[in-house]
C-alpha positions in Angstrom: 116.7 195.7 34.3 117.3 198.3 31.3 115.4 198.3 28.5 117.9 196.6 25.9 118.0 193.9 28.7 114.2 193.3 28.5 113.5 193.1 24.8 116.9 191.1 24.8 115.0 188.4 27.2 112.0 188.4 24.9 112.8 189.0 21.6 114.8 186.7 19.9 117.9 188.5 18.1 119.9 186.1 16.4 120.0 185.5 12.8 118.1 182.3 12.3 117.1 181.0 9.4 113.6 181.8 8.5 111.2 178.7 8.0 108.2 178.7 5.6 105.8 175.8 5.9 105.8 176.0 2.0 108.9 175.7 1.6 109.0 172.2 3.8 107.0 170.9 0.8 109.7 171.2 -1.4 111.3 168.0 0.5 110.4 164.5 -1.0 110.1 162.8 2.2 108.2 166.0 4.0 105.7 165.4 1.3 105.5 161.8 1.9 105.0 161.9 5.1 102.5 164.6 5.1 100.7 163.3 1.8 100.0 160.1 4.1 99.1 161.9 7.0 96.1 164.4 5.2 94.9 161.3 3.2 94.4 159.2 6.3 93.0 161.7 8.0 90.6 162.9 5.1 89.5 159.6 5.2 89.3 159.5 9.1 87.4 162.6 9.1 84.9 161.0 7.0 84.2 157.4 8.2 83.3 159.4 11.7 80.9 161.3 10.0 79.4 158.3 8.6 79.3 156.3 11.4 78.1 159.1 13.8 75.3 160.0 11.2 74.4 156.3 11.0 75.1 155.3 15.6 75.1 158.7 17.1 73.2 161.3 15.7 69.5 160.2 16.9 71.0 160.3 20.4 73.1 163.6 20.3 70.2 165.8 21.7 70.6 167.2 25.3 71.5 169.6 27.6 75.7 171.2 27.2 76.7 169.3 30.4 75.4 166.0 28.7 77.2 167.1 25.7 80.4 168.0 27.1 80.3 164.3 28.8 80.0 163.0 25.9 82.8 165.1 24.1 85.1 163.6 27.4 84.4 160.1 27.1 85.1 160.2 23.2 88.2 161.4 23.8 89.4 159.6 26.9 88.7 156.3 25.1 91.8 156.4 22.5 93.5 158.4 25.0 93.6 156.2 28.4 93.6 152.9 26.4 96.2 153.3 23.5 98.3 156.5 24.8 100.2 154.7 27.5 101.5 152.4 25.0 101.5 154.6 21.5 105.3 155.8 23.3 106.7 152.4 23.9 105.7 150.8 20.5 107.3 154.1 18.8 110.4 154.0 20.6 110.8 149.7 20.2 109.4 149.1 16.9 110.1 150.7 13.0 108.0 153.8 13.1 107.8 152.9 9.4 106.3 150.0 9.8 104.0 151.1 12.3 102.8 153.7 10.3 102.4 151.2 6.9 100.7 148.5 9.4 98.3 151.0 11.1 97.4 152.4 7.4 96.4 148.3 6.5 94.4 148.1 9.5 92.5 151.5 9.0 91.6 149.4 5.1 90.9 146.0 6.9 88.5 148.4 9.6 87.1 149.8 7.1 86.4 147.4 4.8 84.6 145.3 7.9 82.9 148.4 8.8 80.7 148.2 5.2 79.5 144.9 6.4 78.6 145.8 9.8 76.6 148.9 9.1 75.1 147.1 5.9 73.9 144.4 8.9 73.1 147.0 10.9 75.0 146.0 13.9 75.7 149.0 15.5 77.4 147.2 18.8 80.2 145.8 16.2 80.2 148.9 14.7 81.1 150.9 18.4 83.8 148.7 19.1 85.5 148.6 15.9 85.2 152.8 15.6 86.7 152.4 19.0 89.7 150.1 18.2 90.4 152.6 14.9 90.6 155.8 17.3 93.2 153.7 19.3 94.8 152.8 16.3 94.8 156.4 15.3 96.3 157.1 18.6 99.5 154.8 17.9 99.6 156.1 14.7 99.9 159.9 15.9 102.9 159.2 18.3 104.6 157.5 15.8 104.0 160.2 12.8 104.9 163.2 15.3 108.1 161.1 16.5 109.2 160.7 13.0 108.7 164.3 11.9 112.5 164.7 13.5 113.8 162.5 11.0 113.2 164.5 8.3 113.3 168.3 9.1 115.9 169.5 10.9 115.4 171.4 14.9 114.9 174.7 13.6 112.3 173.4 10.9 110.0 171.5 13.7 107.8 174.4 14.8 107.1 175.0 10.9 106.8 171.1 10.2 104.6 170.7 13.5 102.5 174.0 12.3 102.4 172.6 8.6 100.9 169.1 10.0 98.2 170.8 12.0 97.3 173.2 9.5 96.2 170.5 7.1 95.1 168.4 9.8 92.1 171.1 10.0 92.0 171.6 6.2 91.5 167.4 6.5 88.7 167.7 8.4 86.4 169.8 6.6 87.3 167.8 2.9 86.6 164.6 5.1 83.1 165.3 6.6 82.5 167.2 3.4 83.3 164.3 1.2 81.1 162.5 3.9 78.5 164.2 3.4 78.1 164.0 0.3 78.7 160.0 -0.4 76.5 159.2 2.8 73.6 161.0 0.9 74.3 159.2 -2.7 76.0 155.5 -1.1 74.6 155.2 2.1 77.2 152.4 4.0 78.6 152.1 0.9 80.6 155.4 1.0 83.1 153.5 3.0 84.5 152.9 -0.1 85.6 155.8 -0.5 87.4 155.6 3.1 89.0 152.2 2.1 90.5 153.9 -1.3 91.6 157.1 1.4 93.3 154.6 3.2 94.9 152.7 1.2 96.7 155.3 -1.2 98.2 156.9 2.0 99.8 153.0 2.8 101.3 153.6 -1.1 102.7 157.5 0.6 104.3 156.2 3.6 105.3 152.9 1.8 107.6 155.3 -0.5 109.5 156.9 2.5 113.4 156.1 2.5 114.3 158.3 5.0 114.9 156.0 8.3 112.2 157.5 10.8 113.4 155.6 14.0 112.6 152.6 16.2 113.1 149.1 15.3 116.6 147.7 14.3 117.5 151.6 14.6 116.4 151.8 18.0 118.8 152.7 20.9 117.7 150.5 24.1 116.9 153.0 27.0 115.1 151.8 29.8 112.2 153.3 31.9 114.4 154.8 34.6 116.2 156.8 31.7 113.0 158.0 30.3 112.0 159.1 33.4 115.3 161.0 33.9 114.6 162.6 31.0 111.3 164.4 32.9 114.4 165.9 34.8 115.6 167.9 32.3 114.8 171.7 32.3 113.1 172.3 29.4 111.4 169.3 29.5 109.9 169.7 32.6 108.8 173.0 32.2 107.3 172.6 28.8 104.9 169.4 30.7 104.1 171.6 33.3 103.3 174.6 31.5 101.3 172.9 28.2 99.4 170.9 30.8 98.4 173.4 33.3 97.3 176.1 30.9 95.4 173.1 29.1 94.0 171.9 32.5 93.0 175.7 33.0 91.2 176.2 29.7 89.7 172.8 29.9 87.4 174.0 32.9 87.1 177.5 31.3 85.9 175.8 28.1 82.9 173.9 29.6 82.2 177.2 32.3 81.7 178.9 29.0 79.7 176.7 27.6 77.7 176.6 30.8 77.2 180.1 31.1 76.5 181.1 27.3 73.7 178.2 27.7 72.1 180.2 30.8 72.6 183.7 28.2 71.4 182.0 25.4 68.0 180.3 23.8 69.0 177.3 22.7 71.7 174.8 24.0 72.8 174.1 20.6 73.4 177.6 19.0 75.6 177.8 23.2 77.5 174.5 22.6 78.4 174.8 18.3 79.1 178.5 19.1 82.1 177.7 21.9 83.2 174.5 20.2 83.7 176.4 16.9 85.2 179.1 19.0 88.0 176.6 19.9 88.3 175.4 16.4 88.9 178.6 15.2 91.2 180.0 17.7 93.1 177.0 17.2 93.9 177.4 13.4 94.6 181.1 13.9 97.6 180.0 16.4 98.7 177.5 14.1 99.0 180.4 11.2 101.0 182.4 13.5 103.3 179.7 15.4 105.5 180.1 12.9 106.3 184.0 13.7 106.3 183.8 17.2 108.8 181.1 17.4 111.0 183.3 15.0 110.3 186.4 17.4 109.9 185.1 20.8 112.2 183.0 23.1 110.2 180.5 24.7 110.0 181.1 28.5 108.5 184.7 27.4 106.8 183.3 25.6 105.0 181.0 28.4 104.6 183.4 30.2 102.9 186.2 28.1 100.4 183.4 26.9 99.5 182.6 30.9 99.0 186.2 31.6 97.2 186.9 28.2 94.9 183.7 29.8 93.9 185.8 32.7 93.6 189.5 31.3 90.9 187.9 28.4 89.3 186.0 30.9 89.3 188.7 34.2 87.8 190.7 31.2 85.2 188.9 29.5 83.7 187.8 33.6 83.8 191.5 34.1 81.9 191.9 30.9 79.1 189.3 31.2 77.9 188.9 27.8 78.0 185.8 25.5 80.4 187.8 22.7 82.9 188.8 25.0 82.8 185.0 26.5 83.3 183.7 23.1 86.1 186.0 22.0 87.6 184.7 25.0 87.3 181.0 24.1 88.6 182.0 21.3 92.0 184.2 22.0 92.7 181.3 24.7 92.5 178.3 22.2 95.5 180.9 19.8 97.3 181.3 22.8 97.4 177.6 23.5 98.2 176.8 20.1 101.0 179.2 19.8 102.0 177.6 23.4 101.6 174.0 22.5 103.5 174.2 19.0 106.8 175.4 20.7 106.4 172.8 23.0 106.1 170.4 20.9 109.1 171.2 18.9 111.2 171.3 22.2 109.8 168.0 23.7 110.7 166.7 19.9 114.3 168.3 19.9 115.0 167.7 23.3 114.4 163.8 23.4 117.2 161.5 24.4 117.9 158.9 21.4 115.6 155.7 21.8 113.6 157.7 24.4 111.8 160.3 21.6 108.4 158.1 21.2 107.6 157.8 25.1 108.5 161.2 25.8 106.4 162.5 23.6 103.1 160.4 24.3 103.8 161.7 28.1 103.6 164.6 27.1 101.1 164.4 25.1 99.0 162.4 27.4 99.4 164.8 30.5 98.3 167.7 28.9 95.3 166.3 27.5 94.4 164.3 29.9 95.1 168.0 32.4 92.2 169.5 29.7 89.4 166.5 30.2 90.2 166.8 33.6 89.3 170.2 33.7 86.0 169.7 31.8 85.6 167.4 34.2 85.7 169.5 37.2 83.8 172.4 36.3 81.0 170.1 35.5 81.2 168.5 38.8 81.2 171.8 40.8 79.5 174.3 38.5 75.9 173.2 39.9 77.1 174.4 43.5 79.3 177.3 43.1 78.0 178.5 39.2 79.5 178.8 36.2 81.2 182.6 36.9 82.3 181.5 39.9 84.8 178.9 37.9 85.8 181.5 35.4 87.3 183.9 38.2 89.0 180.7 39.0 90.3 180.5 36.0 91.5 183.8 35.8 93.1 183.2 39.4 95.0 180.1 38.4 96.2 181.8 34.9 97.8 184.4 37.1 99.3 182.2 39.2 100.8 180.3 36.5 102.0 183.5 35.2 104.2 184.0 38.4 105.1 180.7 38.8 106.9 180.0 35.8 108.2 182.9 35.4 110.4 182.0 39.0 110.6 178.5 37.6 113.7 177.5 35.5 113.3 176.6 32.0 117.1 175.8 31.5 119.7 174.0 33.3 122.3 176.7 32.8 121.8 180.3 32.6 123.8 179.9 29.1 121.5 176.9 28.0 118.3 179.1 27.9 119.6 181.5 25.5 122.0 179.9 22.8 120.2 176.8 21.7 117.2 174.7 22.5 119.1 171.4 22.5 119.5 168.8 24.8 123.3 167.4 25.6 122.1 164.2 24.1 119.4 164.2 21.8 118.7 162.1 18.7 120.9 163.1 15.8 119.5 164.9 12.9 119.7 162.8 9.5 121.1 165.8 7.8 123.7 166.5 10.2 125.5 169.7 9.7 124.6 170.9 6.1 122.7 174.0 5.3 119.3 174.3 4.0 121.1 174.6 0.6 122.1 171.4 0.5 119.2 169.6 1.5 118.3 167.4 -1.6 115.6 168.5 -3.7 113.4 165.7 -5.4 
């Protein structure tokens, strides 16, 4: 292979048309839909820092392994219970709707919520925090299969960077916020939630812009869905977001493991990687933008695999608890740089009336591939040490580094180079017009 041939593979050379997240703003219906997503999740962000002030905190001490249990079971909850059907009530019911109705039964949550923690019934209080993180669950599918609706296929990995970006940004005004009222209102600062809430029902009540399901829906039955895993690109973006997620799921806890052994205190190990994560995670949403721009996306896979185990053969070599955390850290951008693409092909790619499951399978197998990996490493750390698991890791990166780089990513040679579009996927509501023409409010 010359030269010109290999920078042809990887780089991408056509002239597309540059994205800005900012830019997206500019679009009335981008803005509602994103205005309701940061004010729900401002307010989510706070009512679990009031409620785990107020049912978890006095029983949040332990050792990491008990913590990263707990960090497993908080996530499988919403995940195993409402994820299997988040797909189905996207694809057969107005994602409109399901978006308003979640937002009313965030307020009527909520609003119950002031009650129960005022009674001081914290077993109410557990189940209805766990029926919101479901709800939250449905709510997510729906959002991220409406985001087609109104950007175009070249705009998703700046929408889908641009929602995740102030997803974070959400998160720290929220427990801020939290903070704060919890001090000054006690249970009372649900208020504040119910008033979060209920302005983002006015946001996504304002939407005009049909965002699929319901009398729009196009009736495709399970078979066809799972056809749909069939496809090239589909395939190959499940496998490879869910087995570099199941890989740094068990490099995640080994770290955490191991900088626990390096370190004093099992707190300063556990905050240390989990921020780690956090912050490798923004990074590689900053830059998602460039690298879809600049990189085709089977490259792309497979630089990020082999990135996994250079970092992580290098920081085992290493031994110490920075070079650990640097790697937690350049694997969570990798991932994020992965798992944006991804996204936006899994999105573009859907077969009309199939978008909603499609995308909670995919988003269910890779995260259910990174608490399984947690999982595991916990289970055999004890016997074989935590080390031991990271040379693993590095092990299984490489080997996803051959692998799909042998395994196809398009169903035609031609297919993975000119577009990233499925023979039949959901029509964009702007059809063929340019970004000039796109209506300005």
């Amino acid at each position: 292979m010359t030269m010109s041939r290999a920078e042809k593979s990887l780089l991408r050379h056509d002239k597309s048309v540059h994205v800005s997240r900012l830019a997206l703003l500019k679009y009335v219906e981008v803005r509602r839909l994103i205005g309701g997503q940061v004010l729900g999740q401002i307010s989510d962000a706070a009512l679990s820092v009031i409620l785990t002030t107020q049912l978890l905190l006095a029983r949040s001490e332990g050792p990491t392994n008990t913590r990263l249990m707990h960090m497993v079971v908080a996530a499988a909850i919403p995940l195993l219970i409402a994820g299997p059907v988040a797909g189905w009530l996207a694809d057969h019911f107005s994602r409109r709707t399901i978006l308003v109705s979640g937002q009313f039964l965030r307020v009527a949550l909520s609003a119950t919520l002031i009650f129960v923690l005022i009674a001081d019934w914290s077993g109410t209080a557990a189940v209805l925090w766990a029926l919101g993180l479901c709800t939250n669950r449905v709510l997510y599918n729906a959002r991220i299969a409406s985001v087609r609706h109104v950007v175009r296929d070249h705009e998703l990995v700046a929408a889908n960077s641009l929602s995740l970006m102030l997803s974070s940004v959400s998160g720290v005004v929220g427990a801020s916020m939290a903070i704060l009222a919890s001090r000054y209102l006690g249970s009372t600062a649900m208020i504040l939630v119910i008033v979060g809430h209920s302005v983002a029902v006015l946001m996504w009540c304002r939407i005009r812009t049909p965002l699929g399901g319901g009398a729009e829906h196009v009736e495709v039955t399970w078979a066809e869905v799972v056809k749909q895993f069939r496809h090239a690109k589909t395939r190959y973006s499940i496998v490879a977001t869910s087995s570099h997620r199941l890989i740094f799921g068990g490099l995640l806890a080994a770290t955490a493991l191991r900088v626990d052994s390096l370190a004093t205190g099992t707190t300063i190990a556990f905050g240390s990687v989990v921020a780690c994560n956090g912050l490798g995670s923004f990074l590689g949403t900053l830059s998602a933008e460039w690298v879809n721009e600049h990189l085709h996306r089977k490259p792309l896979t497979v630089l990020t695999f082999a990135a996994t185990a250079t970092s992580t053969g290098l920081s085992c070599a290493l031994d110490d608890r920075f070079s650990y955390l640097t790697n937690v850290l350049l694997v969570a951008f990798f991932f994020q740089n992965l798992r944006l693409c991804t996204d936006a092909t899994i999105q573009s790619n859907a077969r009309r009336g199939a978008g909603g499951r499609t995308f909670a399978a995919y988003d269910l197998s890779y995260n259910i591939a990174f608490l399984a990996g947690i999982v595991t490493t916990l289970a055999f750390e004890t016997n074989v040490g935590a080390i031991t698991l990271m040379v693993v890791a590095t092990f299984a990166a490489s080997l996803g580094t051959a692998g799909l780089f042998v395994m196809r990513r398009a169903d035609s040679d031609q297919d993975e180079t000119i577009n990233e579009s499925d023979p039949r996927p959901e029509p964009s509501p702007f059809g063929n017009t340019t970004q000039a023409e796109r209506v300005f409010p």
